[in-house]
N, C-alpha and C positions, 0 to 999 in steps of 0.2 A: 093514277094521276100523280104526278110529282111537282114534289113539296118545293122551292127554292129554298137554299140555302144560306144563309145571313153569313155575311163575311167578318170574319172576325175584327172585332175592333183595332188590334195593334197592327193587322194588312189596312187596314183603312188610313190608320195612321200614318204607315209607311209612304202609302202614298200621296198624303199633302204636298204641294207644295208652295213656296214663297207666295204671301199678297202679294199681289202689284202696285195694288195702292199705296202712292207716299206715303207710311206709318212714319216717320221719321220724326215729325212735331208732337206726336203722342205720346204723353206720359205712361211706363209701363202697368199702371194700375189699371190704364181703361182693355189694354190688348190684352194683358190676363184675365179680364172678364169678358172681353170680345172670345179670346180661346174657350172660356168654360162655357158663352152660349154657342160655338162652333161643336162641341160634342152632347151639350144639352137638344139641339136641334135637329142631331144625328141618332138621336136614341143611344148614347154610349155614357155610361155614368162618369162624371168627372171627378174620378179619381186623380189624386196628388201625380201620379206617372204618367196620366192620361195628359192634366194639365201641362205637365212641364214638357212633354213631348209635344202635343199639339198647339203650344205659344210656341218654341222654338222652332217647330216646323214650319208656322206662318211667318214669324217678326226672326229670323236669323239674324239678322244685323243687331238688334235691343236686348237678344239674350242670348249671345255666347259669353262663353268665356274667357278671359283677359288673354290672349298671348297662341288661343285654341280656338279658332271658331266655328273648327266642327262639332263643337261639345256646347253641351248648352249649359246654360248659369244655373242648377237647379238651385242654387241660395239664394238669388236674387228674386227669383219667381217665386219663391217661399215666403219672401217679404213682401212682396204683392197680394201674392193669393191670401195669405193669412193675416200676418200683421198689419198689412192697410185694407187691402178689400175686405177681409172678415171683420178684425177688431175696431178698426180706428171708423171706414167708410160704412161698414153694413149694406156692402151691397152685394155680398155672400152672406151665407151661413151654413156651416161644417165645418170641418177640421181636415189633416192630414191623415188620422185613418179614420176615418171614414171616407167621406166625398164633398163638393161642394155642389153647390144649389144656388140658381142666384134671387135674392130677394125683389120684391116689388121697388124697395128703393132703388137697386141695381138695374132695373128694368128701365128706368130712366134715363141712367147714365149710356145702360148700354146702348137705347136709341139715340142718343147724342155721339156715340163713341161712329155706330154706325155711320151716319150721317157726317161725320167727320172726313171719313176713311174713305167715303164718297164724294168728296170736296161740297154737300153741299152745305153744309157749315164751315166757317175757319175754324181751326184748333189754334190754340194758343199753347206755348209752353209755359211748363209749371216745373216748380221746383220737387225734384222726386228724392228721397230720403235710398237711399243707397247702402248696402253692408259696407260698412269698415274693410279697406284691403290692405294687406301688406305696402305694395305697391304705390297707393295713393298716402298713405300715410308718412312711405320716408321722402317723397315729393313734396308735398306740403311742407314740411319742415327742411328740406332743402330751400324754399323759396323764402321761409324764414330769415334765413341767415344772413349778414352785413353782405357776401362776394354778390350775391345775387340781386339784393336790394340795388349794389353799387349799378350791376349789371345792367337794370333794365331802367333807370334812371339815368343813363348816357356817363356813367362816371368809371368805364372801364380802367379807366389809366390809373385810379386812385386804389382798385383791390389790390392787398397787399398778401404774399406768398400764405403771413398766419392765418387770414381771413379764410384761404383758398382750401388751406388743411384743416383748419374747423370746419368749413363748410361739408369737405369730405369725410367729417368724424375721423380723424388721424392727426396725430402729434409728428407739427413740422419735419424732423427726423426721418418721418417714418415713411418715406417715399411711396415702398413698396406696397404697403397697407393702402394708401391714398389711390394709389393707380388702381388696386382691385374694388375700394371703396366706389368711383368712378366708374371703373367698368360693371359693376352692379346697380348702378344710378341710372348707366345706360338703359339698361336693362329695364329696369323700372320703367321710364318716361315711354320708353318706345311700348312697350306694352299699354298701358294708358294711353298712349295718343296725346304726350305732352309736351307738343312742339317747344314751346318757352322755351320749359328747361331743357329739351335736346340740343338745343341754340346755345345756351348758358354754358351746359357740360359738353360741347365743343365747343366755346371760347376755354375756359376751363384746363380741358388738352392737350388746346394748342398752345396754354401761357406753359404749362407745366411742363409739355416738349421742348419749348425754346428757352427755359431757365436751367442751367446746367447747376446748378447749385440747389432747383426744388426737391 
């Protein structure tokens, strides 16, 4: 008589693909415990690689990578699975080496998470705690600055060439610093998906093209 043969877990993996259900209002805390009951359910131990592979293979849109989105966030889901679902919510418990396990608190959320995912509850968004990134960090403090306060308060005519090269961290002089400063700003925003400032640093551009003296 023969025996069937149990498919290995990372061919099962491979083979997920995307919910279809709207995840897009759900905060990453509940879809990384929705993933760990997705391989708890499947008899696969929800190992750290197990997790980060089978959240990204459901929720692609919530955990790639800034600028990659074929590559999934594994730090972002690391603050999820650990930092919030384990330490702060309890509605894990394990670690990174070992596995997770979800607890009886999490057994709540997860039928709520479910039922979400199903529309037949509304989700509501919540504010999600996020790693620190390169990225978002010199954005934010771009928007700090007087050129940009002037910008989005309708007082374009009043930023002055100084305002424009401290905004771009470069001393007026320094043209050429300011253009690369700028085209790394680009860079920045577009990867974030931070239409404002992509708006601002093309106003920005186009003053600096058409000042023969910037």
């Amino acid at each position: 008589m023969k025996t069937s043969v149990r498919e290995k877990d990372e061919d099962v993996i491979r083979g997920i693909t995307e919910c279809q259900r709207d995840y897009s209002s759900l905060d990453k805390d509940r879809l990384v415990l929705f993933a760990v009951n997705f391989l708890e359910s499947r008899k696969m131990e929800p190992t750290f690689d197990k997790v980060v592979a089978v959240t990204f293979r459901l929720f692609p849109k919530k955990f790639s990578l800034i600028g990659f989105p074929e590559y999934p966030d594994g730090r972002t889901i690391y603050y999820c699975a650990y930092n919030h679902c384990t330490l702060t919510k309890k509605w894990l418990f394990g670690n990174v080496q070992s596995a997770f396990k979800i607890t009886e608190r999490g057994r709540y959320f997860l039928d709520e998470t479910k039922k979400m995912l199903e529309g037949k509850i509304k989700s509501t968004r919540t504010h999600e705690i996020v790693p620190r990134r390169k990225e978002a960090t010199f954005i934010t403090e771009l928007k700090k600055t007087n050129a940009f306060g002037k910008y989005t308060s309708d007082r374009k005519e009043e930023i002055t060439k100084f305002e424009i090269y401290e905004a771009l961290k470069a001393q007026p002089n320094k043209k050429e610093l300011a253009l690369a400063h700028l085209e790394r700003y680009f860079d920045y925003a577009n990867r974030i998906s931070d239409f404002q400032a992509i708006k601002f640093l093309e106003f920005v551009q186009i003053k600096m093209g058409g000042d023969k003296n910037a």
